[in-house]
C-alpha positions in Angstrom: 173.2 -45.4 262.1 171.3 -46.3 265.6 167.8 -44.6 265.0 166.9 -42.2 267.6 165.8 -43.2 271.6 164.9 -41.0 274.2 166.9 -40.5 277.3 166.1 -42.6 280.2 165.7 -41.2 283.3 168.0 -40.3 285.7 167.9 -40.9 289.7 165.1 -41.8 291.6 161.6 -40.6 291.5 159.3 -40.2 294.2 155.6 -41.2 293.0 154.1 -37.2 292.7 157.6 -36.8 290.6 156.6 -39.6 288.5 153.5 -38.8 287.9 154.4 -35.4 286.6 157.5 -37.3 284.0 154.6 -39.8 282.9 152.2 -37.3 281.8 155.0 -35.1 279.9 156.1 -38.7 278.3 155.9 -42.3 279.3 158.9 -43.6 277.5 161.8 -40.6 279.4 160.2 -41.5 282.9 161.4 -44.7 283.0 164.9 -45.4 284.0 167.4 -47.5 282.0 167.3 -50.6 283.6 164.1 -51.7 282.4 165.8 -52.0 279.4 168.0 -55.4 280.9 165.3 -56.3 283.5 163.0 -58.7 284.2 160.3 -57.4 286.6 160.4 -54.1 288.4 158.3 -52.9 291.2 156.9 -49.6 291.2 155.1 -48.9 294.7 153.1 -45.8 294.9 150.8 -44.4 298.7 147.5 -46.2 296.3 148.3 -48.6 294.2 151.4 -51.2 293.5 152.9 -51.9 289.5 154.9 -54.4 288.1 156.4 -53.9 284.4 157.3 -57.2 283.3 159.4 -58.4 280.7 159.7 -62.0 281.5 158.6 -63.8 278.4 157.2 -66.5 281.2 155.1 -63.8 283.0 154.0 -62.0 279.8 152.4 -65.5 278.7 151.0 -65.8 281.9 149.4 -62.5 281.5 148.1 -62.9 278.0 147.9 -66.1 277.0 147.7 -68.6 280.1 145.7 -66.9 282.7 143.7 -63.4 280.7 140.9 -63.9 282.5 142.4 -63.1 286.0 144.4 -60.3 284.7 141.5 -57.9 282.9 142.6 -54.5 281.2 143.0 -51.6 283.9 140.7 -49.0 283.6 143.0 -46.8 285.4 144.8 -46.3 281.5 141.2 -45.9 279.7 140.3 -42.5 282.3 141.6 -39.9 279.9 140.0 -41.2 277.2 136.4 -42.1 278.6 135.0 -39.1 276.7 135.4 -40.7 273.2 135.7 -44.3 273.8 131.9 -44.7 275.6 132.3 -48.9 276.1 134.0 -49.7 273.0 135.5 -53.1 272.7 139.2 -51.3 273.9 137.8 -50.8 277.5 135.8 -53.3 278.1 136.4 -56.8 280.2 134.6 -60.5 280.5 131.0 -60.9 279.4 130.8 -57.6 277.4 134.0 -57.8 276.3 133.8 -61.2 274.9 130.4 -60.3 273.3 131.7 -57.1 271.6 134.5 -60.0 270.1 131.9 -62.5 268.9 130.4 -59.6 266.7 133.7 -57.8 265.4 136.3 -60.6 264.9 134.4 -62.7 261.9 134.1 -59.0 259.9 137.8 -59.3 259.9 138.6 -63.0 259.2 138.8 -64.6 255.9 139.2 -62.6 252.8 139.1 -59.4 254.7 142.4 -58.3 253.3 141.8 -59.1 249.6 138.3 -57.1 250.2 139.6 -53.7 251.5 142.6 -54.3 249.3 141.1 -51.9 246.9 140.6 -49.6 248.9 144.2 -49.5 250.7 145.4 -49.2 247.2 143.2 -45.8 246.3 144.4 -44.0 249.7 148.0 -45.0 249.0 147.6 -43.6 245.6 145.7 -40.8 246.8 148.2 -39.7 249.3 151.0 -40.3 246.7 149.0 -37.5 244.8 149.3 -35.1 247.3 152.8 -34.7 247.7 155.1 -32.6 246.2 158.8 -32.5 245.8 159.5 -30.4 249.1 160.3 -30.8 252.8 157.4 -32.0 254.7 156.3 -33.0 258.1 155.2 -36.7 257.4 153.3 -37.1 260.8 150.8 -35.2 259.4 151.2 -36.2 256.2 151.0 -40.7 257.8 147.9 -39.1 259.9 145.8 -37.8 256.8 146.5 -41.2 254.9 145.7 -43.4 257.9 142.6 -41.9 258.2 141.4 -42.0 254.5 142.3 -46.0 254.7 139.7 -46.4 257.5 137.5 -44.2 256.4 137.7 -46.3 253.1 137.4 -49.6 254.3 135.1 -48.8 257.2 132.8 -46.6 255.0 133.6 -46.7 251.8 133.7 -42.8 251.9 137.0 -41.1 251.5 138.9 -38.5 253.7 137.3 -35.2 251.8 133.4 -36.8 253.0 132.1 -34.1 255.0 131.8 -36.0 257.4 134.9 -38.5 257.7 136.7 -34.9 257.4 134.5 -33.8 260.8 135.8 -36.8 262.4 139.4 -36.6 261.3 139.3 -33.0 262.6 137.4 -33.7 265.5 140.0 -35.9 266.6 143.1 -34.1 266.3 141.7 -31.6 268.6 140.8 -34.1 271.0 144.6 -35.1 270.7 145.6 -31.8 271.5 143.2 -31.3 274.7 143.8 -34.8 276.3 146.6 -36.0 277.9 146.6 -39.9 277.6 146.1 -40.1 282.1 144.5 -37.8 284.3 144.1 -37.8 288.2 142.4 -40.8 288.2 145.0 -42.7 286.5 146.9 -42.8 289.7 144.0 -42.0 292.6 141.2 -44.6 293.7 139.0 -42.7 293.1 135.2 -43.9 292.9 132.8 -44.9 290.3 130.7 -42.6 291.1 132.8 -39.7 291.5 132.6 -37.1 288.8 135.9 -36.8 286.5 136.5 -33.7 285.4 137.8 -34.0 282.1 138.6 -30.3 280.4 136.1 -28.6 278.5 137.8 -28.5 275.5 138.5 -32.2 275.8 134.5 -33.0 276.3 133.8 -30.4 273.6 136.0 -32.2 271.3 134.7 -36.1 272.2 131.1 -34.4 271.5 131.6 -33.4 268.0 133.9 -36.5 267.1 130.7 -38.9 268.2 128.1 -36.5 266.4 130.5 -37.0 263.1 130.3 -40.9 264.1 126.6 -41.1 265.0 126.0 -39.7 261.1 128.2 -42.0 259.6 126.7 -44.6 261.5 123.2 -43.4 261.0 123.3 -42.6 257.1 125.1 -46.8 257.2 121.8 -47.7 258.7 119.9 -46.2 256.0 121.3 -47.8 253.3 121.5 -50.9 255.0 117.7 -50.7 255.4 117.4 -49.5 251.5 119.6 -52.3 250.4 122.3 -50.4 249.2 124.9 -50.9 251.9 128.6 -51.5 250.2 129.7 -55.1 251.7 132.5 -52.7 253.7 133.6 -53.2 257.1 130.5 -50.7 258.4 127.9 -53.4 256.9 129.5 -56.5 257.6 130.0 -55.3 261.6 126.4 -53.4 261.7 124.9 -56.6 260.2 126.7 -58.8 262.3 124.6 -61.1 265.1 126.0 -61.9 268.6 125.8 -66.2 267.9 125.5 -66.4 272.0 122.7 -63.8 272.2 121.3 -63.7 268.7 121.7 -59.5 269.1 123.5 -57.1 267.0 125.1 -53.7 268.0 123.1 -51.3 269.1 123.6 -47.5 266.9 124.9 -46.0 270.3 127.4 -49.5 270.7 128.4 -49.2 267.0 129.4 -45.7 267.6 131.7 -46.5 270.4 133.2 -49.3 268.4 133.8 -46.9 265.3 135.1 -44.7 267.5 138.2 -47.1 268.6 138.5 -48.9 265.2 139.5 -44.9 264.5 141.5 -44.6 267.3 143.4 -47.7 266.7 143.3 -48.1 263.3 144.2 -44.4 262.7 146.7 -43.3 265.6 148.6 -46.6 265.4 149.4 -47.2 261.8 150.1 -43.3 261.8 152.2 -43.3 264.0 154.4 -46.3 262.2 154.0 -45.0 258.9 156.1 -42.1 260.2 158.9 -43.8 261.9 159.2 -46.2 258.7 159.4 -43.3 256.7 162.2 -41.9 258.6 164.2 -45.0 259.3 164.2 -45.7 255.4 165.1 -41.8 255.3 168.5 -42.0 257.4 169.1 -45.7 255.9 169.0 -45.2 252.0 170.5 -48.3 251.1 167.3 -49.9 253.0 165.0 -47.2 251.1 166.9 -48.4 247.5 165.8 -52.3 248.5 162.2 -51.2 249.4 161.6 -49.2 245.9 163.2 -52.0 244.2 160.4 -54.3 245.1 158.0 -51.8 243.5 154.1 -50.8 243.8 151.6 -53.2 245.3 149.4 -53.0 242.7 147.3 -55.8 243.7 146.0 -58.2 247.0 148.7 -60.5 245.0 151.7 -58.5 245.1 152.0 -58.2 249.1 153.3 -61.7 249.2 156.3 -60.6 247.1 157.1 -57.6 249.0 159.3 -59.6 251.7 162.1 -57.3 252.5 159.4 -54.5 252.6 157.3 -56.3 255.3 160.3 -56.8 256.9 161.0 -53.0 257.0 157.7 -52.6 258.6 158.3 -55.3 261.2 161.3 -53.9 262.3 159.5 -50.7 262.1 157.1 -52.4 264.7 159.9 -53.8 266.8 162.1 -49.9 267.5 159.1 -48.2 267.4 155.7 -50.1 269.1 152.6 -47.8 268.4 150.9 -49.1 271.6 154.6 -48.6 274.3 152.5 -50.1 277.1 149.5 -52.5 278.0 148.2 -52.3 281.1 146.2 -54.9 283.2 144.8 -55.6 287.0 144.8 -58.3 289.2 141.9 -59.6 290.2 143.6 -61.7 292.9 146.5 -61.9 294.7 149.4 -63.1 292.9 153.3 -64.3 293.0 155.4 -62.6 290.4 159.2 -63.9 290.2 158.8 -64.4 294.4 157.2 -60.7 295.3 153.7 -61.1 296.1 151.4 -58.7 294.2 148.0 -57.9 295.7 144.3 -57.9 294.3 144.2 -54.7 292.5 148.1 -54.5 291.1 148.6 -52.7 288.0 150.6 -55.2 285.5 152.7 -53.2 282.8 153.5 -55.1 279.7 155.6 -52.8 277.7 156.4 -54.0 274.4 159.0 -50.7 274.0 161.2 -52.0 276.9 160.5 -55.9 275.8 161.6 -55.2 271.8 164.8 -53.8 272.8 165.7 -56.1 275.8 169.6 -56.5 276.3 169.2 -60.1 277.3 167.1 -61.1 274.5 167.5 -59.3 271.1 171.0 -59.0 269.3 172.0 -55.2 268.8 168.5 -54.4 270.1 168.4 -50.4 269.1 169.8 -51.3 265.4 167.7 -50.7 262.4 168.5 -54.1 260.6 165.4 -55.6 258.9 167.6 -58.5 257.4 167.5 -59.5 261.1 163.7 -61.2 260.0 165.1 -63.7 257.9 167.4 -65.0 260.7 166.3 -68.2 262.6 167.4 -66.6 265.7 165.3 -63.5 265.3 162.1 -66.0 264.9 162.7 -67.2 268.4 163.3 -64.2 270.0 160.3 -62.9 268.3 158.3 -65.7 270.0 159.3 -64.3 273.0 159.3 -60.6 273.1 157.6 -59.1 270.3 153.8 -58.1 270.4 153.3 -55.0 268.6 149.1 -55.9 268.4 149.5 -57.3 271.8 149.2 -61.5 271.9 146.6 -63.8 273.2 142.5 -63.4 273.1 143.1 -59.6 272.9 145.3 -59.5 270.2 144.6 -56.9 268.0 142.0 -57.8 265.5 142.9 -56.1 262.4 147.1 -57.0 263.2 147.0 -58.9 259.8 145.1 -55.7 258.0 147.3 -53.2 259.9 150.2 -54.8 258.3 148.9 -54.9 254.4 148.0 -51.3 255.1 151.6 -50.2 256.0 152.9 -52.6 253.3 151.4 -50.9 250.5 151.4 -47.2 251.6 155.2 -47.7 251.9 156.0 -49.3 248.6 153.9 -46.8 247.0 155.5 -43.8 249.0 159.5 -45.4 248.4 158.5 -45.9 244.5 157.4 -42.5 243.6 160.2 -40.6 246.0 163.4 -40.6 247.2 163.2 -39.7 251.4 166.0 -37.7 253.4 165.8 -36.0 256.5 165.1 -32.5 256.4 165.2 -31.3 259.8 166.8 -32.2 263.3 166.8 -35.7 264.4 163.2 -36.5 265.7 162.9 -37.4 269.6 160.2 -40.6 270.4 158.1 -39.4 273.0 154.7 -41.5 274.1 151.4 -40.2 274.7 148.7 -41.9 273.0 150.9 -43.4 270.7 155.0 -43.5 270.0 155.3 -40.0 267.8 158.2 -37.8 267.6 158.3 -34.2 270.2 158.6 -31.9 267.4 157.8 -33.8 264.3 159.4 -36.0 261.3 160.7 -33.5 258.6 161.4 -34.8 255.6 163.1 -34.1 251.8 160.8 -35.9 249.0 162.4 -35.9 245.5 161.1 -37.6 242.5 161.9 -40.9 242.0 163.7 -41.2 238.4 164.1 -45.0 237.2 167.4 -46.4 236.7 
């Protein structure tokens, strides 16, 4: 069974038409030969952009030249209420200062660490569930957020405050389309942007939630009774360069995006794992046959169900598009780009590339043990992005979705409940209407 896809669209599109398709959803507005090309050229009256999916080019981007192709800030306008200068937004000097100061809190043990604490949201949203039809992007959304709020602050979901923030931000969801006028005008740094009300109203409240969390951290710190959680280790943290920590009002912004990220993304793949297992039960009987992660341990025996969550990864990205900026003029596959060129990396269109995957819109997580599927991996898959940006907490991100799956498939059996779900992009890959699905006890063989 080929999981769903949504429609590509048909005809041309004039840039004002464009704009209006990108806004409703980002994946429908683009037209079906992305899926088999290798650059495309998108002109509009104020600014040119090229979606690449040359593997060449991408490397270029990333990995060979990063530093001449910063992050656009064109993408980061609709959220600019919540995100302050968090390490997502940022570019050169701060950006690679924010990196000194978050990247060792998630290297080394970091997995074995929050382990623990994966484990007691898994279990926790296991506990929650009942024998019923369900929508499970809500149900993925609640559990994402009690694994950060876990491993960030040691607190979970039902803390008044985590629950303030977990609110706070599905309101903000609601109110704030991912781009806004200034996504596609020049328009000045000094120019007002006038965000919606509701939107402002909503980024106000989730920071006040953060700015306690962050404060009541700093008290304990100071008391000496800080957990040794991702919150401390961060918080406590020097710049090597500079010798400086975060300030309170830069460890709010940063909490604010490890939320964003953290939470939105792995939501959003929990979901669609969840489903494809649903509509593929002969993948979901593999899955609970590996069992529980009980422990750090057990992840390394859970092969085939990592291997669910890659492919996961590969049909449905989180994160459909990356966006960067020349800061010079440039030569892409013989079209000359100017300075200022928005540079679309779009690991949606690269995952399921004709020319490069086998079957590219079939759910077949066997395909990770062939050595075929390693190369092509090498070349077009990026889930947490690739090179000096890559996604700090990939590895983490991974564990997470390894365990919450194994402990989901081993306490229930999945089917779909409702009609089949249609991928649109926003923020993040989700589904139009929702995942429904049919939980029944699992009974043991």
């Amino acid at each position: 069974m080929i999981p769903p896809k949504p429609a590509s669209r048909q005809g041309r599109a004039g840039w004002l038409r464009y704009m209006r398709l990108f806004r409703r959803d980002i994946l429908s507005a683009q037209p079906a030969h992305l899926y088999r090309a290798w650059m495309a050229e998108f002109r509009t009256p104020f600014f040119r952009s090229y979606l690449m999916n040359d593997p060449e080019l991408i490397d270029l981007v990333l990995k060979d030249r990063p530093e001449d192709f910063p992050k656009s800030t064109r993408v980061t306008e609709g959220l600019a209420p919540m995100l302050g200068r968090s390490v997502f937004v940022t570019n050169a000097a701060e950006w690679a200062r924010q990196r000194r100061i978050i990247d060792p809190a998630f290297a080394g043990g970091e997995i074995r660490q929050a382990f623990p604490a994966i484990r007691a949201a898994a279990e926790a949203m296991v506990a929650r569930l009942s024998e019923d039809a369900c929508e499970i992007e809500a149900v993925a959304s609640r559990a994402a957020a009690d694994v950060i709020f876990r491993t960030l602050f040691s607190v979970p979901i039902e803390d008044r405050l985590a629950a303030e923030v977990f609110d706070g931000f599905r309101t903000y969801q609601r109110a704030q389309p991912l781009l806004n006028l200034a996504a596609f005008l020049p328009l000045p740094n000094w120019m007002p942007r006038f965000h919606r009300p509701r939107t402002r109203a909503a980024a106000r409240a989730i920071r006040a939630a953060v700015s306690a969390l962050v404060a009541r951290r700093a008290e304990e710190i100071s008391a000496g009774r800080a957990p040794d959680d991702l919150a401390t280790r961060i918080m406590t943290l020097h710049d090597p360069v500079s010798g400086t920590p975060f300030s309170t009002a830069e460890m709010v912004d940063q909490v604010a995006i490890f939320f964003l990220a953290g939470h939105e993304t792995s939501a959003a793949a929990l979901a669609w794992a969840l489903y494809l297992l649903a509509i593929h039960p002969e993948v979901q009987g593999r899955v609970a046959a590996e069992g529980v992660c009980y422990n750090v341990s057990d992840l390394s025996g859970h092969t085939f169900t990592r291997n669910v969550v890659r492919e996961t990864l590969r049909l449905y990205p989180p994160v459909p598009m990356m966006v960067r900026e020349t800061l010079r003029p440039e030569t892409f596959r013989g079209r000359a780009a100017p300075v200022g060129a928005q540079v679309v990396l779009s690991p949606w269109h690269l995952h399921r590339h004709e020319r490069i995957w086998a079957a590219p819109d079939a759910f077949d997580p066997d395909r990770w043990q062939r050595a075929e599927t390693r190369a092509q991996a090498r070349q077009a898959y990026m889930p947490f992005s690739a090179g000096p940006r890559v996604c700090p907490g990939a590895g983490f991100a991974m564990a997470e979705l390894v365990v919450i799956v194994s402990a989901i498939v081993s306490a229930f059996e999945l089917s779909p409940a409702g009609p089949t779900p249609v991928p649109v992009a926003h923020l993040t890959v989700r589904s139009r209407d929702g995942i429904w699905l049919r939980l029944r006890a699992r009974t043991a063989d």
